[in-house]
N, C-alpha and C positions, 0 to 999 in steps of 0.2 A: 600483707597477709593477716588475716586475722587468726584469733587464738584456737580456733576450734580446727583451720585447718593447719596447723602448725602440727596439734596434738596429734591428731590424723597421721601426718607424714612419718612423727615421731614413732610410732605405734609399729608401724608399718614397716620400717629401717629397723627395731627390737624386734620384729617377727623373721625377717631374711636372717639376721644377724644368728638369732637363738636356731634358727631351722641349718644355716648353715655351722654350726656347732653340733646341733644333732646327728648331720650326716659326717661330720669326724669323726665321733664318738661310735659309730657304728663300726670302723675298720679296724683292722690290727692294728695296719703297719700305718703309721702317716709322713706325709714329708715335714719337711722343717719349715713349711711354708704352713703349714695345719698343726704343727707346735706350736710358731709365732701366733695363731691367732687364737691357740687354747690357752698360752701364758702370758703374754704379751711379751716377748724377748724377742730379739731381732731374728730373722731364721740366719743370718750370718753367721751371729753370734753364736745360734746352737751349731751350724756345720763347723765352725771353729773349734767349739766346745768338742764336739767328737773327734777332731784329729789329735787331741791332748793324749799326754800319758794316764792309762789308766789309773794310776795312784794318784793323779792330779781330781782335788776333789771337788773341781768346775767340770771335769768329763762328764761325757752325757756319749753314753753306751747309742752304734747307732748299728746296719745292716746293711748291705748290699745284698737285692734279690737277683735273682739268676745273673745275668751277664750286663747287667746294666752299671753304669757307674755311679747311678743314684743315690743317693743313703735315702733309709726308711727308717723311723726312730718308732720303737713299739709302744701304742697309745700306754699299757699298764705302766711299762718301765716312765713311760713321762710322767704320768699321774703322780705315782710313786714319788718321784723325783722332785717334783714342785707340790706336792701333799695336793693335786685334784679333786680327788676322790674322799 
């Protein structure tokens, strides 16, 4: 492949990547799957991190919305958390 279409692809892979950033960044609540890719830490790691005791200062505050078993980590509080913003 030559260089011009290299650039091209590269360009393009930065475009989904930043667009798919942008549509995080729109919601409140996100999972820890839309953690992992606004901080780079493993979404394990962050469901792990939220089952800690709250004075453990690796906790990472999370939600469960209506009857779901899901956790939701709130985009500010992560921002906040990892200095984002």
């Amino acid at each position: 492949m030559n260089e011009t279409i290299l650039e091209r692809i590269e360009q393009k892979i930065d475009l989904l990547l930043e667009t798919k950033r942008h549509q995080i960044t729109k919601k409140k609540y996100i999972t820890a799957r839309d953690v992992e890719d606004l901080t780079g830490l493993n979404y394990r790691t962050i469901l792990n991190r939220s089952n800690m005791d709250r004075d453990n200062h690796l906790y990472i505050p999370s939600v469960q919305l209506g009857q779901s078993n899901r956790k939701y980590f709130e985009r500010k509080v992560i921002e906040r958390l990892f200095h984002l913003s």
